[in-house]
N, C-alpha and C positions, 0 to 999 in steps of 0.2 A: 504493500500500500504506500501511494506517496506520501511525503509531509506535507504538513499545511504549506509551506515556504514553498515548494516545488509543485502547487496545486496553483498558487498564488500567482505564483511567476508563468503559468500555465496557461491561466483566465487572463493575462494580459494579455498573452501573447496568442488568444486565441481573437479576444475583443482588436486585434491590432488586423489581425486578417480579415474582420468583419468590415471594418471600414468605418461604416456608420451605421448605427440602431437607434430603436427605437425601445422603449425600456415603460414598463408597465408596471409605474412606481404609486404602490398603497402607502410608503411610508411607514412600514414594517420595516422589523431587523433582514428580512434577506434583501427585500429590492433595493434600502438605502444602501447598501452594502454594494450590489452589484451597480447602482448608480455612481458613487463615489469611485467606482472603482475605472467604472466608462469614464467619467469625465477625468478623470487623472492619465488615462492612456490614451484617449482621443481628441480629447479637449472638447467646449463643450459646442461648437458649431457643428460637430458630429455625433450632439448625441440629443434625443428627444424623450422625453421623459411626459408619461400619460397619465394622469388619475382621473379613476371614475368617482363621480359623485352618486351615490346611489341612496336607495333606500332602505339598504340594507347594513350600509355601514356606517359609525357614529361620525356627526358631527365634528367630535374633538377628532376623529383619527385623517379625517379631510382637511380641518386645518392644521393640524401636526405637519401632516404631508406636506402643502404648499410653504411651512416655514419653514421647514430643512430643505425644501428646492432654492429656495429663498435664498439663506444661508449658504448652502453650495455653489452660489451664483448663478445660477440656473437664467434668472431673467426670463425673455418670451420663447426659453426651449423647455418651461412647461406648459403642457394644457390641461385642462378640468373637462373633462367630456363629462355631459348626463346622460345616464344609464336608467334603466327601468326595469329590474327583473319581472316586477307586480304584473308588468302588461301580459306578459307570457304566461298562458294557463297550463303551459308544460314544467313551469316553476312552480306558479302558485302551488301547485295540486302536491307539492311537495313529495314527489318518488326520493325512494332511496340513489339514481342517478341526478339528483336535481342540478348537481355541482358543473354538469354537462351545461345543461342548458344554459347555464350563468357565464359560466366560463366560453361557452361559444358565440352567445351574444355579443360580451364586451371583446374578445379576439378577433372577429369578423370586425368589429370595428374597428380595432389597433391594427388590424392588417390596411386597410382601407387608407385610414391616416398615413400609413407608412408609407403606400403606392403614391399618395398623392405629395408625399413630400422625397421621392425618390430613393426609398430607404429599403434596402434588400430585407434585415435582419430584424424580426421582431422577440424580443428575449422577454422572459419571466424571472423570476429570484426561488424557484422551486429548487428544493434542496437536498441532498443525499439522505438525509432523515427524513424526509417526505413517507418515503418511497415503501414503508412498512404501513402505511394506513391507508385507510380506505377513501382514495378520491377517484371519483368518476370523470371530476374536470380535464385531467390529466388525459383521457380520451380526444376531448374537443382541442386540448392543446397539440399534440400528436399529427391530429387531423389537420390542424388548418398549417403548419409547420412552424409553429415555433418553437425558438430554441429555449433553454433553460440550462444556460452553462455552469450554473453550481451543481447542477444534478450530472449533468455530463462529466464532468470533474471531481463529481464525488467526494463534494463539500459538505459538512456536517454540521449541524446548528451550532455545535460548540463552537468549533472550527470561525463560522462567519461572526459571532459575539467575538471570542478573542481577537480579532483582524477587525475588527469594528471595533474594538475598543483603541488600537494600537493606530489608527485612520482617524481619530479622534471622534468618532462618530455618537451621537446622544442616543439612538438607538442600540447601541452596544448592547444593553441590558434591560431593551425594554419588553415588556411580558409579550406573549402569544397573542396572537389575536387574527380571530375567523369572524366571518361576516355572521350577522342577527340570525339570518336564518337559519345558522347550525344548532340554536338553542330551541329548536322547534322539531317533535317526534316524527318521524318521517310518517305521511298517510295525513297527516294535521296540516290544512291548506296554512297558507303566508298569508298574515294579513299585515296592511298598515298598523291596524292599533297594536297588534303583540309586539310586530317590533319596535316599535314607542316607546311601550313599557318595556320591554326588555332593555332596550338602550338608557332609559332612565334608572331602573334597577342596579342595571351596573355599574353608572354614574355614581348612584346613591351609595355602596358600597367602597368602591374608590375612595371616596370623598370621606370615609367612614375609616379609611387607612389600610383596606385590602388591596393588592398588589393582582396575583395571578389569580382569575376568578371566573365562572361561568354562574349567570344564573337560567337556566333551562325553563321551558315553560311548558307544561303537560296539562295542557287544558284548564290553564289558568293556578294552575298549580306550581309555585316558583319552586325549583328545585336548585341552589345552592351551592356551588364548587370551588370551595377553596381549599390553597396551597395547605398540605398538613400541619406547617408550620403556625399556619395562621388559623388554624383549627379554632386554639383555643382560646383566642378574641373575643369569639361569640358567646364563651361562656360568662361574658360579664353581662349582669341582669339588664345593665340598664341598655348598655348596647346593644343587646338581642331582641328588648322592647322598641327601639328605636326603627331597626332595620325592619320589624315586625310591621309596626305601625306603617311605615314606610311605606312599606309595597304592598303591603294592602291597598292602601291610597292610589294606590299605581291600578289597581283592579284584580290586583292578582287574590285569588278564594284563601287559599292557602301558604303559608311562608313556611317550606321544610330545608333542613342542610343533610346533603349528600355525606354521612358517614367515612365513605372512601377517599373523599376529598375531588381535589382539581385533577382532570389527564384530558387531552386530546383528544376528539374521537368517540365520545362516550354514547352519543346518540348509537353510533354504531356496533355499539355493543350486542343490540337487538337482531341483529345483520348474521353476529359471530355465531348465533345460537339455533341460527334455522337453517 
């Protein structure tokens, strides 16, 4: 297996053959990573950087995203496309492939943009630790050809935090994060209001001093996932009346905390069993 340093020197020298791309930056730890890393080998009249505004993703993580494009001097080589999974009743209806449909929406677009701005190479931040869970998106991205040279290179979440941190990057150590609609039981359509509340809920816990967290929603039932560390936080009365009262307020019936804590992937656990 290579080292991170000879993976490193590998992604430059791979983004150097590329020319110019186009980079399809949520403003998460992997695409700020493989953004900082385009604009440091290409400079940045060769590299276009894309966020979707959707309605699936919070608020703060779309202005996160344009202040570290900001910050990296990015200027008018970012755009903010609007997206709309809602419209599609092959999302709504929430199948277990739903990640397909999402993912070949906003691609067909980044391809598009790409054509029109003369750019061969459309890249994702998809990562060698991906590659053990269950995403269906990774299909549509396959399909339409885009590349994903962390995964190609066989870069590993650690791997990109450490080399973000050393790239001076504020994402370096910032928690996980998957769209609203992964908090929602696969067969249980998407609505505006659950992802509302759900985006609120998370908010409200954030702001409450949790860190890595999911709060799930099973028919109005907030189910609760935090880091084990932070377990036992919630066992202070007053805090756990607080978040209580909370999301109730939010509409949710029920406020329970997931025992096992926070992991990736959990909706999919139901997938593992049939």
């Amino acid at each position: 297996m290579k080292s991170t340093q000879l993976k490193f020197k590998s992604l430059k020298k791979s983004l150097k053959k590329m020319g110019k791309v186009l980079i399809a930056f949520s403003g998460g730890v992997d695409s700020s990573f493989l953004l900082k890393v385009a604009l440091d080998t290409l400079g940045k009249d060769n590299v276009l950087a894309v966020t979707a505004d959707s309605e699936t993703y919070p608020r703060t993580e779309l202005k996160e995203a344009s202040d570290l494009a900001r910050d990296l001097g990015l200027d008018g080589k970012h755009r903010i496309i609007k997206t709309s999974e809602l419209k599609l009743k092959s999302f709504r209806k929430n199948p277990a492939n739903r990640c397909y449909y999402c993912k070949f929406e906003l691609f067909s677009k980044l391809k598009r943009i790409a054509r029109e701005n003369k750019i061969t190479y459309v890249l994702d931040g998809s990562n060698y630790s991906d590659r053990d869970d269950f995403r269906p998106g990774r299909k549509a991205i396959n399909k339409l050809g885009v590349r994903s040279p962390l995964l190609e290179l066989e870069f590993t979440k650690g791997e990109i935090r450490s080399l973000s941190k050393k790239l001076n990057l504020p994402t370096w150590n910032k928690p996980a994060f998957a769209c609203l609609s992964s908090r929602i039981p696969y067969g249980e359509n998407i609505t505006l209001k659950k992802l509302n509340r759900i985006e609120k809920a998370e908010e409200y816990l954030r702001s409450s001093g949790f860190s890595q967290l999911r709060v799930r929603d099973h028919q109005g039932i907030a189910r609760i996932e935090l880091e084990a560390k932070e377990l036992k936080k919630l066992m202070n009365r007053n805090l756990r009346q607080k978040v209580y009262q909370n999301l109730k307020g939010l509409g949710f019936s029920y406020v329970t905390l997931d025992l096992l804590g926070y992991r990736t992937g959990s909706m999919n656990e139901v997938l593992k069993r049939k």
